[in-house]
C-alpha positions in Angstrom: 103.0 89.5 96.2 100.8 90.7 93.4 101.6 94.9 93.3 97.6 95.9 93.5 95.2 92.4 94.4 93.0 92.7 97.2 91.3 90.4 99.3 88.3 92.2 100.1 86.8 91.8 96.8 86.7 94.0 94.0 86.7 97.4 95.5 90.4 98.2 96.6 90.4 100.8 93.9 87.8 103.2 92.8 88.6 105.6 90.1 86.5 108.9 90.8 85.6 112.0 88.6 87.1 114.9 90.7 84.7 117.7 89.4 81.5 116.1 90.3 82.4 113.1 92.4 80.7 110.2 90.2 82.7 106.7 90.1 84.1 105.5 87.1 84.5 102.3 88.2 86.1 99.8 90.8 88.1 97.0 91.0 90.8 95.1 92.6 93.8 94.6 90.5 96.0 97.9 88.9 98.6 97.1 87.3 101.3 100.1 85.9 101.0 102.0 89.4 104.7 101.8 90.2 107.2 102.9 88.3 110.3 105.3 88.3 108.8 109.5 88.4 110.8 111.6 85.8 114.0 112.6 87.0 115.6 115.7 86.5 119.3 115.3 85.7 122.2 118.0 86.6 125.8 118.0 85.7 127.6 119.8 88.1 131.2 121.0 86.4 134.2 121.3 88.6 132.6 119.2 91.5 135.1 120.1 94.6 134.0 117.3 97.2 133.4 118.4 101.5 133.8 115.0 102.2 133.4 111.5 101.1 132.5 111.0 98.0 128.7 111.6 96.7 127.8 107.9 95.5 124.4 106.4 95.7 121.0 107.5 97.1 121.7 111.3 98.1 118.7 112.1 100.3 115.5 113.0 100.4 116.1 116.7 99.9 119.1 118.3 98.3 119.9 122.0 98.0 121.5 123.6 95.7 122.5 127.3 96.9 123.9 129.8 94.5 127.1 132.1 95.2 124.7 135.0 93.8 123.4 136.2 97.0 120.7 137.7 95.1 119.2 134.3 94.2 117.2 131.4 96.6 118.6 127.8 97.0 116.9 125.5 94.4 116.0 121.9 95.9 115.9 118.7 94.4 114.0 115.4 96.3 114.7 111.8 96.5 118.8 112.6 95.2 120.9 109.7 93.4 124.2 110.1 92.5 125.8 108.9 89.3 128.9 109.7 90.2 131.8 111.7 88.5 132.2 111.2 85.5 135.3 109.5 84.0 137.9 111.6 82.7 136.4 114.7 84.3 135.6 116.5 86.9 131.6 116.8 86.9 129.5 115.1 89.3 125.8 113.9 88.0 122.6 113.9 90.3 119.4 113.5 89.5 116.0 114.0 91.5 112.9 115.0 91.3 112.9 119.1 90.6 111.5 121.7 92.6 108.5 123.8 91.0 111.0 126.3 90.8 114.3 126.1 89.3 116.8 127.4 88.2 116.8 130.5 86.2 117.2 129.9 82.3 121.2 129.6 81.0 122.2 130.3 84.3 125.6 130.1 84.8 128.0 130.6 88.4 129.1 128.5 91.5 126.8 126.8 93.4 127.7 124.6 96.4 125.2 121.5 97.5 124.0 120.3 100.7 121.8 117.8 101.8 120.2 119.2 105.2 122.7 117.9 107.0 126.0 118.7 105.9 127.5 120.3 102.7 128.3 117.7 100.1 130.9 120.3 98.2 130.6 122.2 95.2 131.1 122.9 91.7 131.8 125.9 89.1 128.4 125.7 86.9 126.2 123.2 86.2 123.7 122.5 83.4 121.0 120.8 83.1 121.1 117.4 81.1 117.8 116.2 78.9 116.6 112.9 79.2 116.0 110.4 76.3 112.2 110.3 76.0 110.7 106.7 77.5 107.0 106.4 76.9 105.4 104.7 80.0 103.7 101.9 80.2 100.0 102.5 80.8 97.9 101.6 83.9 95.8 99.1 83.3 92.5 98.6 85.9 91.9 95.0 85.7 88.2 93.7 86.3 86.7 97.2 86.8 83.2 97.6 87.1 82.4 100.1 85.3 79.9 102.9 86.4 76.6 104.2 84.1 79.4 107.3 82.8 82.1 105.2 81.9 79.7 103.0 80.3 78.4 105.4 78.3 81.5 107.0 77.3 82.9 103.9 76.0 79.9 103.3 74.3 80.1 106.9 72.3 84.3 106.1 71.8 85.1 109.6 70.5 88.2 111.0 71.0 86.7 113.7 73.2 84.3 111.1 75.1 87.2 108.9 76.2 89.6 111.7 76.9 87.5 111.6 81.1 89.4 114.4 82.6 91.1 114.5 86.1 90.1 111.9 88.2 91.4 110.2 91.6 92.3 106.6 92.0 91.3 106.3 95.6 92.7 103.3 97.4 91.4 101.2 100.5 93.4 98.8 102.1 92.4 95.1 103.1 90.0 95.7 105.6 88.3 98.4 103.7 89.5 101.5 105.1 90.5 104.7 102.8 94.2 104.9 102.5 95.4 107.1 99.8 94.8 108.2 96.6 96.7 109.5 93.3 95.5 112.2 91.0 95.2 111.9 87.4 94.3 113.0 84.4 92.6 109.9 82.5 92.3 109.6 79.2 91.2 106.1 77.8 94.2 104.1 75.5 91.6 100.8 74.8 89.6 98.4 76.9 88.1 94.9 76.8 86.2 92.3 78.4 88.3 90.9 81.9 88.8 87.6 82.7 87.8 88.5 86.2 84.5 88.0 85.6 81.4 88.5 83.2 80.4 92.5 82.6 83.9 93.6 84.1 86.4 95.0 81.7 90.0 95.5 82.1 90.5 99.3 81.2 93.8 101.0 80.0 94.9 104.6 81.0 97.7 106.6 79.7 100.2 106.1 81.6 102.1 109.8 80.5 99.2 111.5 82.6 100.0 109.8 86.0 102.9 109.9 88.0 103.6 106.8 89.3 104.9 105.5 92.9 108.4 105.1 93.4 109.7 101.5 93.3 111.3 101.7 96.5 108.1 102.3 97.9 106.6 99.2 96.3 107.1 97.1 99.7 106.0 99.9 101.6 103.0 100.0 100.1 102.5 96.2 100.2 102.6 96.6 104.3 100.0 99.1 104.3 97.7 97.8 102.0 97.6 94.9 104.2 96.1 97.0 107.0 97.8 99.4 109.6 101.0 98.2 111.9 99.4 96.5 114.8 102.7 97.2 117.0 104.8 100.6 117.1 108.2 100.9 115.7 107.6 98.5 112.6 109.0 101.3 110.7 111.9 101.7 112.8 114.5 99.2 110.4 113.8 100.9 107.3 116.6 103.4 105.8 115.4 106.9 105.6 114.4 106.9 102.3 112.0 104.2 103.0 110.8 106.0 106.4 110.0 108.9 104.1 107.5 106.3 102.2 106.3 105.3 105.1 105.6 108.5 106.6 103.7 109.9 103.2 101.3 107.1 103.8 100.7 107.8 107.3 100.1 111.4 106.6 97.9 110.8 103.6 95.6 107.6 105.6 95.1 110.2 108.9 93.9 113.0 106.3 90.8 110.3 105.2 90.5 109.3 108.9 88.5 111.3 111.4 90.5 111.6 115.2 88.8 111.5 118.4 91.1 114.5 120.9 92.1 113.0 124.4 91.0 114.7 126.8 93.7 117.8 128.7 95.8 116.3 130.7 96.8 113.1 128.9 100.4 111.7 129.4 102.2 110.3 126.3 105.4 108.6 126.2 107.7 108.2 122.7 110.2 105.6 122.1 113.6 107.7 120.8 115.7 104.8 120.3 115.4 105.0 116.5 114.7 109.1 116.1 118.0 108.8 114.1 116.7 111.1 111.0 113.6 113.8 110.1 111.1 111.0 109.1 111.8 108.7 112.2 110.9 111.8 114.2 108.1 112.5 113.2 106.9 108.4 113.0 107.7 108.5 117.1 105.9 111.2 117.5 103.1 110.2 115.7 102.8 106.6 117.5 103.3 108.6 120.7 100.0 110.6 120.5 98.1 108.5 118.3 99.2 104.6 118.6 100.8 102.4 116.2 100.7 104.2 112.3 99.6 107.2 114.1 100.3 110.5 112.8 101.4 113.7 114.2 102.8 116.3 111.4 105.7 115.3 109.1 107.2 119.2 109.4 107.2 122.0 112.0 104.5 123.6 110.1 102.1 120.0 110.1 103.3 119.4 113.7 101.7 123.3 114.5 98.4 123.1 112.8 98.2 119.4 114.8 99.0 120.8 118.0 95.8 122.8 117.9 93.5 120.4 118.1 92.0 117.5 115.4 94.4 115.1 115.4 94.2 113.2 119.1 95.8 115.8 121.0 94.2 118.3 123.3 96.0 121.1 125.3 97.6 120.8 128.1 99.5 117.6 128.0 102.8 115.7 128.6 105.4 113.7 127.1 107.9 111.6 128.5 110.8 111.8 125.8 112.8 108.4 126.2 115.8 107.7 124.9 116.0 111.9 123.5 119.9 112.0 123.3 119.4 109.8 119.5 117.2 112.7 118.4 119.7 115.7 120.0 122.3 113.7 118.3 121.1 113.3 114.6 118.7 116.7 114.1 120.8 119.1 115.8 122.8 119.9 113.4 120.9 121.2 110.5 120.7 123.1 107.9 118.2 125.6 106.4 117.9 125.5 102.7 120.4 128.3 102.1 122.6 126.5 104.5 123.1 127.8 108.0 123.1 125.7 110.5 119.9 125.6 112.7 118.6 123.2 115.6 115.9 121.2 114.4 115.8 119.1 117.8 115.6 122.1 119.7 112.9 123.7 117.1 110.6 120.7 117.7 110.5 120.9 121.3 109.8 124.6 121.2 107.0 123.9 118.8 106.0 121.1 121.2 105.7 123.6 124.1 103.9 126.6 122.5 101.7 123.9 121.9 100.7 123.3 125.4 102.9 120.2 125.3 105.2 119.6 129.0 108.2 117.8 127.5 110.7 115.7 129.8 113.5 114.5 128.3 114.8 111.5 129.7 
């Protein structure tokens, strides 16, 4: 599978100036959109394990929770493990860092967990810098280019090709907005495209976007196909995957308008495979709303849906099958400064302030 080729022509992708709206340009091939985010990168000295040892893909989100009291936890997202290091005791993760973290030359215990359970923890830690990598750029073969882009490749200033913050908005196969990606575009070169005569294949820094993981590159392939025609296609990916899965179901229902059932409806989830946080929310989703269908992805998105907008009107009901999985596997939880919390039970009290009659079953 080519990462970005359409088959609905040249308009899979249309590059769009945010301030006013006008289009750039369209095409059908981008090549440069996945790639690895930066990573932050911790060393974490005198790493006591809680457990088994912390090898591999962590989880999705991993706190790190100070023994000053004073201070918050400080979370890191989608969490490898490097593994300790040989011939010490430090452990090495990296992720993707929170907005906020850690305060400067801080130094003091800090002990990790993943939402879950506690992973163990360590003396200090410090942060580790990464070697620079430039990256490659994105490149948006046989574009089209709009009357604006036009000109501003015609002027080819520095300041005329530097196009400010745009959106690369993406449709799938059948035509149908699913996501899109903010950038800031500034123009590297461009020439004609071998796609065809008065197209161009134009290259964007690649520094100013941050790109989609790989292990979402499959993912992504699925979707941009069209939706899931069955429920549950989602259900034999690992978590990490779900979580991709999930981010492109929330972002395709935010372009999508939702026609409310009617009070009164009956739904009916499938629990078998509610076995983590983004498989909960993917039942619960295809339970209101049908295959791909969405319905929050945290307690605060599953509120605001609850009142109304998203296929669901009050009062309703919901045959829970199969709801010992989900009692299982999200009751015990923790916050992000650790203690333990019920997320199972959370979600059905959310569910029933809603106007939502839960049977478990």
């Amino acid at each position: 599978m080519h990462e970005d080729r359409g088959r609905h022509g040249r308009g899979r992708y249309t590059l769009t100036e945010t301030e006013h709206g006008h289009v750039w340009g369209v095409c059908a091939v981008a090549d440069g959109l996945f790639g690895e985010p930066r990573r932050g990168t911790y060393e974490l000295f005198g790493w006591a394990p809680e457990g088994a040892e912390v090898r591999g893909w962590v989880g999705s989100r991993v706190w790190l929770v100070p023994g000053d009291e004073a201070l918050g936890p400080w979370l890191l997202e989608d969490v490898e493990s490097l593994g300790q290091l040989s011939g010490t005791g430090s452990l090495v993760l990296t992720g993707l860092d929170d907005h906020e973290g850690p305060p400067e030359g801080h130094r003091g215990p800090v002990r990790v967990h993943d939402g879950h359970q506690w992973l163990g923890c360590c003396q200090e830690f410090a942060r580790v810098l990464p070697s620079e990598r430039a990256r490659p750029p994105l490149v948006l073969r046989g574009l089209a280019p709009g009357d604006q882009l036009r000109a501003a490749l015609a002027k080819g200033t520095r300041r005329a090709l530097d196009l400010g913050e745009a959106a690369l908005e993406l449709c799938d196969d059948q035509g149908q907005p699913l996501t899109e990606r903010h950038l800031w575009t500034r123009v590297r070169a461009w020439r004609p495209s071998s796609y065809g005569t008065g197209l161009i294949d134009l290259e964007l820094d690649g520094e100013l976007l941050t790109p989609v993981p790989e292990h979402a590159r499959q993912i992504w392939g699925q979707w941009l196909a069209g939706p899931p025609g069955a429920p549950g296609t989602w259900a034999g990916l690992d978590t990490r995957r779900r979580g991709a899965w999930l981010d492109l179901v929330r972002e395709r229902a935010c372009r999508r308008a939702h026609r409310d059932r009617p009070p009164g409806h009956h739904y009916e989830l499938d629990g078998r495979y509610v076995t983590d946080v983004p498989g909960l929310y993917l039942a619960l989703g295809e339970a209101v709303n049908g295959p791909g269908g969405y319905f929050g992805g945290c307690l605060a998105a599953l509120d605001d849906c609850l009142r109304g907008t998203f296929g669901y009107t009050a009062p309703a009901s919901l045959l829970w099958r199969g709801a010992a999985t989900a009692r299982e596997h999200l009751s015990p939880t923790l916050t992000a400064d650790g203690h333990p919390h019920d997320l199972f039970a959370e979600v059905l009290a959310a569910l029933a302030e809603g106007g939502m009659d839960v049977t478990l079953a």
